[in-house]
MOPAC internal coordinates of N, CA, C and O (Angstrom, degrees):
PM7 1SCF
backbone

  N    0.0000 0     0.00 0     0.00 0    0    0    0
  C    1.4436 1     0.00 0     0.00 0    1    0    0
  C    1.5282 1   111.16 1     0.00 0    2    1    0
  O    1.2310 1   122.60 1   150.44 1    3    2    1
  N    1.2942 1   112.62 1   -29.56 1    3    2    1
  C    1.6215 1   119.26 1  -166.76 1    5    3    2
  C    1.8200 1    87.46 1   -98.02 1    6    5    3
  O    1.2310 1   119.18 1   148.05 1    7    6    5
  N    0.8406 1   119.17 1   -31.95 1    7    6    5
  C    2.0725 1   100.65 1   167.73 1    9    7    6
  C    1.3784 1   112.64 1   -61.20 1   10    9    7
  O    1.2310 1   121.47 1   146.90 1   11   10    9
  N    1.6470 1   114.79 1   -33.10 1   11   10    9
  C    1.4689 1   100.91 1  -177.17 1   13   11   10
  C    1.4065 1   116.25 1   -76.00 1   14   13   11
  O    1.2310 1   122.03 1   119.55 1   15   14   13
  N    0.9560 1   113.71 1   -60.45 1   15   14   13
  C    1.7695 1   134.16 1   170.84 1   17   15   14
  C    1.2672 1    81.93 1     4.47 1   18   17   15
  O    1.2310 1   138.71 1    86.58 1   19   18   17
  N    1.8205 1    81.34 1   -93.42 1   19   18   17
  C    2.2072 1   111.16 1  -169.81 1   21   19   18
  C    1.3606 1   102.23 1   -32.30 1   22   21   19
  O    1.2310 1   103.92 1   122.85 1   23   22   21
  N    1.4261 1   147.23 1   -57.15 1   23   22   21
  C    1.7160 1   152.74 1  -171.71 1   25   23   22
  C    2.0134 1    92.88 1   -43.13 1   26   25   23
  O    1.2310 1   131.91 1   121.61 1   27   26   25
  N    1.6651 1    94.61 1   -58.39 1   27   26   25
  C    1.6458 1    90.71 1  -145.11 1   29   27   26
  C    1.7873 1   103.89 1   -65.19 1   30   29   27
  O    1.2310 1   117.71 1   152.26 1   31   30   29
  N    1.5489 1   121.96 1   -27.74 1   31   30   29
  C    1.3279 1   124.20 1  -147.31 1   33   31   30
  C    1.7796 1    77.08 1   -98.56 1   34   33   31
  O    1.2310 1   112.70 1   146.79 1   35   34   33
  N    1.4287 1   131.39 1   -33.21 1   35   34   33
  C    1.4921 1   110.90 1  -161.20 1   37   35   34
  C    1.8820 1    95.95 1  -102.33 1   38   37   35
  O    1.2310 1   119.85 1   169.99 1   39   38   37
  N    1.4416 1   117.89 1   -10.01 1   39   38   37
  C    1.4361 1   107.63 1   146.26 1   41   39   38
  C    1.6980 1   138.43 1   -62.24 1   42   41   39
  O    1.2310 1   139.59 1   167.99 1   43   42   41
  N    1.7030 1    79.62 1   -12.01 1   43   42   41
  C    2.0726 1    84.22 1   179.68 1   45   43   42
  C    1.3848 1    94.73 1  -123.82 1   46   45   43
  O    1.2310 1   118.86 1  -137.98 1   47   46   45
  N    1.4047 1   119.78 1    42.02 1   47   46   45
  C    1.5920 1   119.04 1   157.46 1   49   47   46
  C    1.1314 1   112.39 1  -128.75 1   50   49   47
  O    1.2310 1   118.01 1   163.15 1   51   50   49
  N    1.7770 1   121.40 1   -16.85 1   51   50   49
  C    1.1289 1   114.68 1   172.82 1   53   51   50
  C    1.4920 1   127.10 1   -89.73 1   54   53   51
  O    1.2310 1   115.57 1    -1.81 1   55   54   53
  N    1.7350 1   126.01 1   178.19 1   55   54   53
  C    1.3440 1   127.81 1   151.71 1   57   55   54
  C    1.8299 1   123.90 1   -58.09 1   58   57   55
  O    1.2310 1   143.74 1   135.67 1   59   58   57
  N    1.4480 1    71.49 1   -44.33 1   59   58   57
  C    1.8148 1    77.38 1  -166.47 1   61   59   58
  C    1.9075 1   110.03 1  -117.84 1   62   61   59
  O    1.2310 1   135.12 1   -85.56 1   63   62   61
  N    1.4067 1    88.35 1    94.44 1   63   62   61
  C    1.5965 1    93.97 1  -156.27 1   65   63   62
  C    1.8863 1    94.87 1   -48.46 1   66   65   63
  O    1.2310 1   117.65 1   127.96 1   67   66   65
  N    1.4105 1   122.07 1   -52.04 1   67   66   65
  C    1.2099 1   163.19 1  -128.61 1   69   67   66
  C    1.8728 1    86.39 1   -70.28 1   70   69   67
  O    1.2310 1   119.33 1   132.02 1   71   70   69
  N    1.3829 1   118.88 1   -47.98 1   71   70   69
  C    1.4764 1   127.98 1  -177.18 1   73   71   70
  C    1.8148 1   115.31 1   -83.41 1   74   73   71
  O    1.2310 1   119.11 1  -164.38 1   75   74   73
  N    1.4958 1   119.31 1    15.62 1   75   74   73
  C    1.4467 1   134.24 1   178.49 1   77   75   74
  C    1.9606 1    81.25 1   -78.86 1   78   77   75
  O    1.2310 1   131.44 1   -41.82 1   79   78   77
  N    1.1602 1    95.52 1   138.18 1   79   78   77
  C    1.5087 1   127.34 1   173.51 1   81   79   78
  C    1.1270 1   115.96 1  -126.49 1   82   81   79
  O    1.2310 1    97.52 1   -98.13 1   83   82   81
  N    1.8197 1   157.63 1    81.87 1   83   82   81
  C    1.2687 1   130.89 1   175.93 1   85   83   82
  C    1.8351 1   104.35 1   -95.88 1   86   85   83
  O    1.2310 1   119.49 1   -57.14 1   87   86   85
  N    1.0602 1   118.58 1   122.86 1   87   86   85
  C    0.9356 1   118.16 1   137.84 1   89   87   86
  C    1.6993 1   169.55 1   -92.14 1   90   89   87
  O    1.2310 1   117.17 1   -96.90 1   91   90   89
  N    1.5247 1   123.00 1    83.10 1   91   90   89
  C    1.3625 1   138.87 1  -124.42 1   93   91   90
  C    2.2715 1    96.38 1   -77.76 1   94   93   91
  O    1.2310 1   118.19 1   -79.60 1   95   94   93
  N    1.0807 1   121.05 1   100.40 1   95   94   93
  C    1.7611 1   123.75 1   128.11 1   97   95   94
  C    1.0851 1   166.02 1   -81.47 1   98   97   95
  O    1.2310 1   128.38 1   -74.60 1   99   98   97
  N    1.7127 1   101.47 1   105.40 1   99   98   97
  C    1.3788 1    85.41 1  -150.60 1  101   99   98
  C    1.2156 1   123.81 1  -117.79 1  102  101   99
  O    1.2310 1   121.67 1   -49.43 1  103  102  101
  N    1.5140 1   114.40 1   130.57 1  103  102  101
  C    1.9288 1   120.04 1  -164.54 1  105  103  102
  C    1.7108 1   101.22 1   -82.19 1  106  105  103
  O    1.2310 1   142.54 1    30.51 1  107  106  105
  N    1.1548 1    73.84 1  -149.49 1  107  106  105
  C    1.3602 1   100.50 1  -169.72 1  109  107  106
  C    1.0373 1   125.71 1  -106.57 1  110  109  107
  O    1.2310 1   115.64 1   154.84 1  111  110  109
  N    1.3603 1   125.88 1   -25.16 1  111  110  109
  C    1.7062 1   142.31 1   164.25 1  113  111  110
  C    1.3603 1    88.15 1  -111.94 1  114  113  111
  O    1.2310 1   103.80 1   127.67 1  115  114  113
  N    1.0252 1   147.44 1   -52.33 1  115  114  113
  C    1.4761 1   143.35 1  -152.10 1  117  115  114
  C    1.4913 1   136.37 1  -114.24 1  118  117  115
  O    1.2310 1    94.61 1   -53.29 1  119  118  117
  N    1.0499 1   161.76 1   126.71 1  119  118  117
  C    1.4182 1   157.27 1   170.21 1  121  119  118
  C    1.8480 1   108.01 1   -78.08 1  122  121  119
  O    1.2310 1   123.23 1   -55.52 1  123  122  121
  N    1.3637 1   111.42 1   124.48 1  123  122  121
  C    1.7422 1    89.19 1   179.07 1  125  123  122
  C    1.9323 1    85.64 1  -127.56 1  126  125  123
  O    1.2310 1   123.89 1   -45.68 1  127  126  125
  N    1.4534 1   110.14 1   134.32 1  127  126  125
  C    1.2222 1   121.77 1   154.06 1  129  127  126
  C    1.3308 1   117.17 1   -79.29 1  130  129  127
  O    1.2310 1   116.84 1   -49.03 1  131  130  129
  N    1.0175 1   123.62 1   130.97 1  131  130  129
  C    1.8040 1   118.91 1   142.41 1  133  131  130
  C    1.6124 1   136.13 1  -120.60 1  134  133  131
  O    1.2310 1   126.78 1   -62.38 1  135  134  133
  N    1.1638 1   104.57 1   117.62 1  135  134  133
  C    1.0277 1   129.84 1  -165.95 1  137  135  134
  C    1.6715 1   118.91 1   -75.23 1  138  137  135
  O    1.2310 1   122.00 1   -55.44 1  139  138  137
  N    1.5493 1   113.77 1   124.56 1  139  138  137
  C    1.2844 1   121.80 1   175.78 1  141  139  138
  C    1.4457 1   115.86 1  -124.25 1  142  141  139
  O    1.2310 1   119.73 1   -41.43 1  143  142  141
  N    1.1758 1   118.12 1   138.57 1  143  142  141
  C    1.6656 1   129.20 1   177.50 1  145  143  142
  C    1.8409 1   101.78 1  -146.82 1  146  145  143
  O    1.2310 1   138.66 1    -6.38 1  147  146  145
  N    1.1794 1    81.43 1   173.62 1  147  146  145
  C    1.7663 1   108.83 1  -169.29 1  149  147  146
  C    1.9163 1    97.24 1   -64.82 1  150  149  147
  O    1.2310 1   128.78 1   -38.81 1  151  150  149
  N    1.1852 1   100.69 1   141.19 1  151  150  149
  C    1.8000 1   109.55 1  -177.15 1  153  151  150
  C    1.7439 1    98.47 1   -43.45 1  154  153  151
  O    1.2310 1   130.13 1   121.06 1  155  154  153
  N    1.6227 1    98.06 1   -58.94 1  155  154  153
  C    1.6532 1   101.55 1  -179.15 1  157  155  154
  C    1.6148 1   127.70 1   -42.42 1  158  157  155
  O    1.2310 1   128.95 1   142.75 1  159  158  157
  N    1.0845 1   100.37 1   -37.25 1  159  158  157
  C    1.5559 1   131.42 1   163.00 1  161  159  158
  C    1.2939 1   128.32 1   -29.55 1  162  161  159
  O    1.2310 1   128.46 1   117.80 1  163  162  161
  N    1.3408 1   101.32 1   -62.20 1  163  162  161
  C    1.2200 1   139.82 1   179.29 1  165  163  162
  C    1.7288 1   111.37 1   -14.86 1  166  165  163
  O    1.2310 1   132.77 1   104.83 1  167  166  165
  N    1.1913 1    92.92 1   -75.17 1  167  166  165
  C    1.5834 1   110.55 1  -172.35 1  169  167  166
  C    1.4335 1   119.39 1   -58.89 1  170  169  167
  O    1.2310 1   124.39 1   152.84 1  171  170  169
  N    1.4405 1   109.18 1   -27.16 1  171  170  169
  C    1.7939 1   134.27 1  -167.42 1  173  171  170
  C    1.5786 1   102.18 1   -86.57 1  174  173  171
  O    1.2310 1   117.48 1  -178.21 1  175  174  173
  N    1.2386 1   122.40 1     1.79 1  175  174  173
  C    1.5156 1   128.47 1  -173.16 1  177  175  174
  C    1.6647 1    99.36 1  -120.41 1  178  177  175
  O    1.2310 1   122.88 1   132.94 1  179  178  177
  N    1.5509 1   112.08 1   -47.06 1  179  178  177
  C    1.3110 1   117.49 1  -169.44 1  181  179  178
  C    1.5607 1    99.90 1   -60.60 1  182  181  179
  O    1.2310 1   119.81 1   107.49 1  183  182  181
  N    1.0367 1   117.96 1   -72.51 1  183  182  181
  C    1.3942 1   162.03 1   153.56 1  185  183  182
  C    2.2564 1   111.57 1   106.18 1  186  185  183
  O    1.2310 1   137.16 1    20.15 1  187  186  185
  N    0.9683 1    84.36 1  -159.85 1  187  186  185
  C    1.9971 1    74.30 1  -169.61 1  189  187  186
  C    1.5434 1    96.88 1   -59.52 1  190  189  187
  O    1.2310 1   128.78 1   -53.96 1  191  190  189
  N    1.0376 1   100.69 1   126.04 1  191  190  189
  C    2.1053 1   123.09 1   172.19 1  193  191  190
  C    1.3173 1   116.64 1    57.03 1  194  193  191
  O    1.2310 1   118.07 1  -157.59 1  195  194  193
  N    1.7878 1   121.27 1    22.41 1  195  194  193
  C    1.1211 1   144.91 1   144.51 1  197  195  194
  C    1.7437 1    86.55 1    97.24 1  198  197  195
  O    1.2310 1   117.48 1  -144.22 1  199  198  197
  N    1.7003 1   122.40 1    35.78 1  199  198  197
  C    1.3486 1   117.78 1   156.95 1  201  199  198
  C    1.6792 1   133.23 1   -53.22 1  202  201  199
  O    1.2310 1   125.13 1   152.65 1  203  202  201
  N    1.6604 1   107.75 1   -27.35 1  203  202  201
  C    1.0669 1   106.52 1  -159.17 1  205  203  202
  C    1.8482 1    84.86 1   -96.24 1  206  205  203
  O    1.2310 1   115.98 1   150.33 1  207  206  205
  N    1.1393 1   125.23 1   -29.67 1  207  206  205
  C    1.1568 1   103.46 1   171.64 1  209  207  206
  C    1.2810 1   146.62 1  -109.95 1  210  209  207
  O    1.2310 1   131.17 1  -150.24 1  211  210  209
  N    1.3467 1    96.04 1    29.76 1  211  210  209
  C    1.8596 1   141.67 1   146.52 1  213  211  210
  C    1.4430 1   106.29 1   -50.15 1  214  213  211
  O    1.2310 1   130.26 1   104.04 1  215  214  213
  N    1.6251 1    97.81 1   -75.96 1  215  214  213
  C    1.4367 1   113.76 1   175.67 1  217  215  214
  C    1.5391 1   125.77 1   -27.35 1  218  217  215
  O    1.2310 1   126.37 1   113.25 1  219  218  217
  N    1.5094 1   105.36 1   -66.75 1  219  218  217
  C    1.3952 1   133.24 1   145.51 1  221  219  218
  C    1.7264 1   127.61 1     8.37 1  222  221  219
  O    1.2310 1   136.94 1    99.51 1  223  222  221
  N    1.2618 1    84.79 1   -80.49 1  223  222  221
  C    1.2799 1   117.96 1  -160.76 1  225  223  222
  C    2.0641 1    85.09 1   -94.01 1  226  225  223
  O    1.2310 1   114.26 1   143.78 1  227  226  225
  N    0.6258 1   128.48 1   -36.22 1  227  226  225
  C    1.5942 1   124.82 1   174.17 1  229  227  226
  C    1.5063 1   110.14 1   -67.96 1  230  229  227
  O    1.2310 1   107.87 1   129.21 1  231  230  229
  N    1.4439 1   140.25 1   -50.79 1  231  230  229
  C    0.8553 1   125.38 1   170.40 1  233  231  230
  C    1.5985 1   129.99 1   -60.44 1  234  233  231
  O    1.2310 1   133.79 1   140.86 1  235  234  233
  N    1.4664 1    90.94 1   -39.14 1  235  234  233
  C    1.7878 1   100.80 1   167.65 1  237  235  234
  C    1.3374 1   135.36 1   -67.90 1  238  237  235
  O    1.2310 1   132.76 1   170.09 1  239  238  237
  N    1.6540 1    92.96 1    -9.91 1  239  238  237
  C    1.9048 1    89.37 1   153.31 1  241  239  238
  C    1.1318 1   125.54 1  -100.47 1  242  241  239
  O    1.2310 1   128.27 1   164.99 1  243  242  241
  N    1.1328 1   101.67 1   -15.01 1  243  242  241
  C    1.6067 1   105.94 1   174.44 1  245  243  242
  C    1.8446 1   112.39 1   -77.41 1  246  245  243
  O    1.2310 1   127.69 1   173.39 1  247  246  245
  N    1.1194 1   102.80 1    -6.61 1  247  246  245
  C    1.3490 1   122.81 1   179.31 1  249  247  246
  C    1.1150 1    97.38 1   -72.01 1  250  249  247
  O    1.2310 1   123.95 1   105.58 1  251  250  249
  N    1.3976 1   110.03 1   -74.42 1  251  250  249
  C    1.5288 1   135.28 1  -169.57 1  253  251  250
  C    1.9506 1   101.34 1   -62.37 1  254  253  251
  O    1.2310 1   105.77 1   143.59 1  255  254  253
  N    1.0599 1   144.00 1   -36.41 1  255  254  253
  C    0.9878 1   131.67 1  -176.81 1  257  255  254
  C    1.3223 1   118.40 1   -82.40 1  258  257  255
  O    1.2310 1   117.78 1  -172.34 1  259  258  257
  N    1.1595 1   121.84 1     7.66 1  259  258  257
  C    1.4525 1   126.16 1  -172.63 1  261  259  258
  C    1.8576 1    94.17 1  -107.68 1  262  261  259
  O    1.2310 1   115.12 1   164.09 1  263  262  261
  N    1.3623 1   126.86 1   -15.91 1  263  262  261
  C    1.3233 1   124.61 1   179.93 1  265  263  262
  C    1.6597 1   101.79 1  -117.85 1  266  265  263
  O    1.2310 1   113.66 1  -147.20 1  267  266  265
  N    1.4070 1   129.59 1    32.80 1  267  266  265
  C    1.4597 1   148.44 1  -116.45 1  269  267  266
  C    1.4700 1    92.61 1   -37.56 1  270  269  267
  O    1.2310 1   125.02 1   -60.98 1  271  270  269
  N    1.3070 1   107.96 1   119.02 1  271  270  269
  C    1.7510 1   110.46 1  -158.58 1  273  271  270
  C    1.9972 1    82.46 1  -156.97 1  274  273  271
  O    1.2310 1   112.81 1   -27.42 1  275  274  273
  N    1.3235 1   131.18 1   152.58 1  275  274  273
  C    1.1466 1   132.98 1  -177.52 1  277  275  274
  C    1.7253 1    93.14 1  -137.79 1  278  277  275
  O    1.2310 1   122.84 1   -73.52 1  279  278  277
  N    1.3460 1   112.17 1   106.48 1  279  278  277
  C    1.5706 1   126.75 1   155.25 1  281  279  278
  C    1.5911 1   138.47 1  -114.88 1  282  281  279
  O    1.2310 1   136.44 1   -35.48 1  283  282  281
  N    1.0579 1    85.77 1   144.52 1  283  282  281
  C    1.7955 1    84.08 1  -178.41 1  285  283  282
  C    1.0753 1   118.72 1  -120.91 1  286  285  283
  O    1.2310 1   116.07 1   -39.54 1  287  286  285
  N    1.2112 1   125.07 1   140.46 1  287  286  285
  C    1.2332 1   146.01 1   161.09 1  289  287  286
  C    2.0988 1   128.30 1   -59.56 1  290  289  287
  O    1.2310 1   128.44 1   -76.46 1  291  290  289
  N    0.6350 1   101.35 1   103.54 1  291  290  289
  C    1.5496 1   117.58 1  -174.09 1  293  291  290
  C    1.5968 1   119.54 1  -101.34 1  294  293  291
  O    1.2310 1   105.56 1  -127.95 1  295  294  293
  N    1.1240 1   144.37 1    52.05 1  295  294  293
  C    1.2748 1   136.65 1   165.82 1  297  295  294
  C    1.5530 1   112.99 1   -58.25 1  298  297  295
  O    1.2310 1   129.52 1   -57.23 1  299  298  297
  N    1.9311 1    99.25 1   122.77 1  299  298  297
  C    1.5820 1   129.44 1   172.83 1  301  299  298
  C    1.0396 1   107.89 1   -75.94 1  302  301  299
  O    1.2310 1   106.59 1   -47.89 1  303  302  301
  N    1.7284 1   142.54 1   132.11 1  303  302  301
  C    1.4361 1   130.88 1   131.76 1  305  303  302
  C    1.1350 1   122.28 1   -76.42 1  306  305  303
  O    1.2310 1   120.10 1   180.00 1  307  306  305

């Protein structure tokens, strides 16, 4: 549920929906995504002083804490 979320909100932030990569690990206390997009991309995910992926990562625990589940967010360059 927490791969789609992250897919749908960083598919409607990017150029190139088509180059979104999530890749899901999963521990034992924890779930960790990591996240891949296009180089150009890059910046449109971070966003100015890494707000947009504050944002991000804020909704997805609150995601995750409602199924008390602990994930993280990982953006790849």
């Amino acid at each position: 549920m927490e791969r789609d979320l992250v897919e749908y909100i960083v598919k409607s932030l990017v150029d190139d929906p088509a180059a979104v990569e999530i890749k899901v690990i999963e521990g034992e206390k924890s779930t960790i995504l990591e996240l891949k997009v296009a180089e150009a991309d890059v910046g449109k995910v971070i966003g100015k002083n890494g707000r947009i992926a504050r944002a991000i990562r804020t909704i997805l625990s609150a995601s995750a804490s409602a199924q008390s589940k602990r994930v993280i967010l990982e953006i790849l360059d």
